[in-house]
N, C-alpha and C positions, 0 to 999 in steps of 0.2 A: 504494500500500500504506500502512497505517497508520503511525503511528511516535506510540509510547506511552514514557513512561518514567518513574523512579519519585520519588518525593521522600520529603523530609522532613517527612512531616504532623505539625501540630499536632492532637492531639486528646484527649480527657477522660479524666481518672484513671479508670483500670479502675474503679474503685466508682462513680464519679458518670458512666459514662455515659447512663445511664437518667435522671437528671436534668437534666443536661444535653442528649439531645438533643431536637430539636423539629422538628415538622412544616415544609414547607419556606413559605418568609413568602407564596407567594406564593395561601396556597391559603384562607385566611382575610381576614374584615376587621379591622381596627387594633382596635374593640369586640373581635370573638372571638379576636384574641392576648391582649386585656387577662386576658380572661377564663381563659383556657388559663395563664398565667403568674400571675397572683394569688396565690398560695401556693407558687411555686417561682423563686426569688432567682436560679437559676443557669441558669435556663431560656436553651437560644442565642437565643431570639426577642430576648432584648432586644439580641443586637447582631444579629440578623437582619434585626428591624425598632424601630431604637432608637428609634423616637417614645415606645416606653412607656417611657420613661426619663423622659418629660416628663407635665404633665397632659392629660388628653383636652382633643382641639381643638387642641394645640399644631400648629403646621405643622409634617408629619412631613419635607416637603423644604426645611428649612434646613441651613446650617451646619454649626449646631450638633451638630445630632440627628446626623449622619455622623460627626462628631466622638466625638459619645457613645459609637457605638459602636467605635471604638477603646478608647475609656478601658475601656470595661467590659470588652472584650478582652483590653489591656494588663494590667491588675488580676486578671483570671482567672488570665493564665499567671503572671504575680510571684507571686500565690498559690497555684498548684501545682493548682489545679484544672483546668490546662489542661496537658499534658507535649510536649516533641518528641522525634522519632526523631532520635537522633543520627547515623544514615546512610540516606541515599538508598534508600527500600524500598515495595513494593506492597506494597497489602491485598486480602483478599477479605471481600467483603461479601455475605452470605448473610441473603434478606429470608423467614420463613416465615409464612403468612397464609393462613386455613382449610385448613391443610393441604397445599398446593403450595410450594415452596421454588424461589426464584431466587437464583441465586448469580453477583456478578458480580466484576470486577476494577474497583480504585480505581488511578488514573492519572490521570498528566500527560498529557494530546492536545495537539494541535501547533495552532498557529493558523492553520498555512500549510496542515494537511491540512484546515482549516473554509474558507480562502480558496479552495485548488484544486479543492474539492469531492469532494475524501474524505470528509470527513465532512458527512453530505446532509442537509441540510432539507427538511420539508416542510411549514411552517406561515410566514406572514406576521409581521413583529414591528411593537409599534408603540414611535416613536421615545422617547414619552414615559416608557413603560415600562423601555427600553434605557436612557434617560439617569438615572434612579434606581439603576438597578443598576450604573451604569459609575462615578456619584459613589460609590457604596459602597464597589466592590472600590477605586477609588484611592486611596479615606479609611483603608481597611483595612489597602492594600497587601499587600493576601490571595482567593484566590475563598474564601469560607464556603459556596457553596450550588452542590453537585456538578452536573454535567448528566448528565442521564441519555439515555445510548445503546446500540446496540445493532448487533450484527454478524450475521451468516450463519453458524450456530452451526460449527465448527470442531473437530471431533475431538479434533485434539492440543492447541489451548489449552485446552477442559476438561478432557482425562485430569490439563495439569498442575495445574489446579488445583484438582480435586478430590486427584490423590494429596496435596497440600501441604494440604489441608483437615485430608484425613484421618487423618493424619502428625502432627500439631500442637493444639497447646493455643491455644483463642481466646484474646483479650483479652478481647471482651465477648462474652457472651451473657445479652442481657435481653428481655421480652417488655413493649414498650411499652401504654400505656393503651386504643390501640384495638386491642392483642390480636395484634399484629404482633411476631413474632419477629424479633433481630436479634443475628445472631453474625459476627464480625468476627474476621481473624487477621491478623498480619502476616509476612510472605513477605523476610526478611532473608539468605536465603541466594542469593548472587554468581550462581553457576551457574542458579541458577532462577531468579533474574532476568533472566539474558541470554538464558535460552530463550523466557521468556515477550515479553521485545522483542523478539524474532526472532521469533517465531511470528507476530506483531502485524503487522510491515515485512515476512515472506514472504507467509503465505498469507491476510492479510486482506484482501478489498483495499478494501472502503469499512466504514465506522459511521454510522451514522444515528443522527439526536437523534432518541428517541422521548418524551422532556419537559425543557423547558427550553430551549427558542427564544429568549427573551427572556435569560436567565443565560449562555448560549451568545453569543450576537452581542453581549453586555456585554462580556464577558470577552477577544473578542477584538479589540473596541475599545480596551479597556485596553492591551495587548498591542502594538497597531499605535502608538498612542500615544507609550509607553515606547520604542519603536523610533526614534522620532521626535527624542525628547528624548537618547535616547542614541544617537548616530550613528557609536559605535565597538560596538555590543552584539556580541555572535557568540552561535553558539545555545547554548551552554551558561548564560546569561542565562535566570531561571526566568521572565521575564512573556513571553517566547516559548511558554507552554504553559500551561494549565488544569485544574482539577479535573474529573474526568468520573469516574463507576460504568458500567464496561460489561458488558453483560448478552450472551450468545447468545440470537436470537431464540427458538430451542426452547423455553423456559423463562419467555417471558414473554405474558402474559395483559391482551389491549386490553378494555376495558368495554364496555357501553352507554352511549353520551353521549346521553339523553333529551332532549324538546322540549314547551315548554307557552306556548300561547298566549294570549292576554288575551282573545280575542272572536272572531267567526264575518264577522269585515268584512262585519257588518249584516246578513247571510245567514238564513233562515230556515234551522232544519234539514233540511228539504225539501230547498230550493233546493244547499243548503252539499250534501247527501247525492249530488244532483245531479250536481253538477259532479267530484266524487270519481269516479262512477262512467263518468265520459268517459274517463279514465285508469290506474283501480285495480278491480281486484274488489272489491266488499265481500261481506263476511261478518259475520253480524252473531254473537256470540261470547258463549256463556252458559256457557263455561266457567271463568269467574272473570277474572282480569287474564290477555291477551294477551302473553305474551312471544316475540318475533319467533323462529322456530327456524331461519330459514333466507336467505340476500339475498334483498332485494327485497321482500320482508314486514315490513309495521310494523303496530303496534296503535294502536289509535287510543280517548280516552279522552272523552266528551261527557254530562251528563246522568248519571252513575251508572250507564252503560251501554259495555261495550267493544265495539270492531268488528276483524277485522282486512281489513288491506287488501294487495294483492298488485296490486304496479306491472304493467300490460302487457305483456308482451317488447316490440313494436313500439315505443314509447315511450321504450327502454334500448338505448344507445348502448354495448355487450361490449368495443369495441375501443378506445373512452377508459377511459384510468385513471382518471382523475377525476371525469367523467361517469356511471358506472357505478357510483361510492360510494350507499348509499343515504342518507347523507346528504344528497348530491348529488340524488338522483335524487326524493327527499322535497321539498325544497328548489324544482329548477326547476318538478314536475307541481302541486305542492300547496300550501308557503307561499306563494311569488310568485303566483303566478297565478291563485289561490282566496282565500287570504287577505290578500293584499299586503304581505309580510315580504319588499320590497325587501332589504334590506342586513341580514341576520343581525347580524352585528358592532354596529351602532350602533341598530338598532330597538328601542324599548325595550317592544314587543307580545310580545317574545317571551324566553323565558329556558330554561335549559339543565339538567340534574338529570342527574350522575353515576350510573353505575348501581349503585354499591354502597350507593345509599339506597333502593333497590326500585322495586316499581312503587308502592306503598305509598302513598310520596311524591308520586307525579306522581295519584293518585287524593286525594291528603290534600291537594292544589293547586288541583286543578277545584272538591271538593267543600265546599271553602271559598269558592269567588265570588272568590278571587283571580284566578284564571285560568280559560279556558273548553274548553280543549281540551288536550289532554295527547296526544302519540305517544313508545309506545316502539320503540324502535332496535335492530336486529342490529348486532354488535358489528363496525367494521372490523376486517381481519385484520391481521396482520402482513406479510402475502404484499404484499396493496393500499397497504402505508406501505412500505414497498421501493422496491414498482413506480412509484410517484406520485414515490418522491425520485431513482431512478432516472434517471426521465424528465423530470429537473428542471422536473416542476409542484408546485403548491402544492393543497392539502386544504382546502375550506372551512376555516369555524369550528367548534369545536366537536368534532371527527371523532371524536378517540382521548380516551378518560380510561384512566387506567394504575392498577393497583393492585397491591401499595403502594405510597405516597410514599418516596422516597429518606426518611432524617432524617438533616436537616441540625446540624452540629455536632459529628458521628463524625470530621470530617476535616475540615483548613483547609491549602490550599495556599495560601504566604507566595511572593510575589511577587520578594521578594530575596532 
């Protein structure tokens, strides 16, 4: 069962939330934070990602630059641009975007329910990535950047949090730049605390990361660490536990993670059309851009011309989880063995396009000679990111893109 509990968040003056928060570091380049921050001094990107503390080219993984982002931290809260809850309390953090509304609980998670496997993975991390974020959070001695998870939506923990929604006056309620609503309360009363940690240690029994692999396995490196160095700790010690936003799956919405490749591995169209139809229907598709309605179905983008394509049955293996993804099932019929995108992760033939930039964008890819071939994607479910972490297997690359981003700098859980 889960075991949630609540702290003392740092986080921004009711008026300067909206200026203070920011998209999370890890979804941009070091260029497009410059660019995002340019005109706003108190933006969290500079201790998110304190390189822009320094001039472009500076090396963002020294010392220093982790440093910096204390200092700018430090400076914040002395200036009252930053406040803390004077006691131990949850928030609820309600995300609203074209219109659908996810609402979830801000908490401490446990590190021992990420080691036991409560709290389930389903993505690969790589180490270099983990070791940037674990010099952060030490330099910090704070997580700044939530994980985002998610549970088997529960009845009675959202009756409580919506009646305490609804009952209560936010802190913030702002609607950020890309149009993303974000209303926040905090949850200071005793009794409704202990139901909502109870409800969490009864009837939940695992959370899943649905983003934040890498901020997740940082955090609890830190964590293991601190254990290390303190060898009288007990668990009321706060780097026993991390920042996390959790969501009930009910309410939350995976994308299209699209696919665009650089060339036809020398193939004429023919030949390329060919080898597709050993494995996929094709259908050739003059109904403007192909968006998959259904598994098993991808569109496919060559020439100014869409196709869609519908994988085999015989070819789809129902009874792996992982096998069965259409990513997956894209991947072993189509890039490998047609176009030769060996290793998604490190090939640099191939690249990836969120699906809240349209198809638009994967037609505005080809149609520039950048890329040659463009597939869009049905969306994995929630159901299949369950089952796959369930089954303690891992998901390609690429699989889920989540919308909206958490924004990071609502909340800083402080380590001591």
């Amino acid at each position: 069962m889960a075991i949630i509990r609540p702290f003392k968040g740092v986080r921004p003056r009711p008026d300067l939330a909206n200026t203070i928060a920011a998209l999370p570091y890890d979804v941009m380049s070091s260029m497009e934070a410059r660019e995002m921050v340019k005109d706003n001094p108190l933006s969290f990107l500079y201790i998110d990602r304190p390189e822009l503390n320094f001039p472009p080219g500076h090396d963002m993984y020294t010392s220093e630059v982790y440093r910096m982002a204390r200092t700018v931290y430090n400076k914040m809260k002395s200036g009252g641009q930053f406040i803390q809850d004077e006691k131990s309390v949850y928030y609820i953090y309600r995300q609203t975007m074209n219109g659908r509304a996810q609402t979830g609980l801000v908490a401490a998670t446990s590190i021992d329910d990420y080691m036991n496997n409560v709290i389930k993975k389903h993505e690969l991390t790589r180490k270099e990535k983990e070791e940037d974020r674990i010099r952060h959070v030490n330099t910090m001695d704070a997580n700044t950047g939530p994980i985002f998870l998610t549970y088997r939506n529960q009845p009675q923990v959202t009756k409580l949090i919506e009646d305490w929604a609804a009952k209560h006056t936010p802190v913030y309620d702002f609607v950020s730049e890309d149009k993303v609503g974000h209303t926040v309360w905090v949850v200071d009363d005793a009794e409704v605390i202990s139901k909502l940690t109870a409800a969490f240690l009864v009837i939940v029994d695992s959370l899943y990361i649905a983003d934040g692999h890498h901020r997740n396995a940082s955090a609890v490196a830190v964590g293991l660490e601190r254990r290390l160095q303190n060898p009288d700790y007990t668990m009321d010690d706060e780097f026993n536990y991390y920042l996390s936003v959790i969501f009930p799956d009910s309410e939350l919405a995976i994308m299209d993670y699209n696919r665009v490749v650089k060339d036809l591995n020398g193939l004429t169209l023919d030949e390329y059309l060919a080898k597709i139809k050993e494995k996929f229907q094709v259908e050739d598709w003059s109904k403007g851009a192909y968006k998959p309605e259904a598994r098993h179905t991808f569109g496919m983008y060559h020439d100014k011309k869409w196709y869609k394509l519908t994988a085999k049955p015989e070819f789809i293996d129902e009874n792996d989880p992982v096998e069965s993804l259409d990513v997956s099932i894209l991947q072993s019929l189509l890039l490998t063995p047609i176009l030769d995108i060996q290793d998604p992760r490190t090939d640099l033939r191939i690249d990836f396009v969120g699906g809240l930039r349209g198809l638009s964008e994967l037609e505005r890819r080809v149609d520039s000679g950048n890329m040659a071939v463009a597939f869009s994607m049905f969306p994995t479910s929630m159901d299949e990111l369950m089952a796959i972490s369930d089954a303690d297997k891992l998901m390609p690359p690429k699989s889920t893109w989540f919308e909206p981003k958490l924004r990071s700098g609502l909340f800083v859980h402080e380590l001591r």
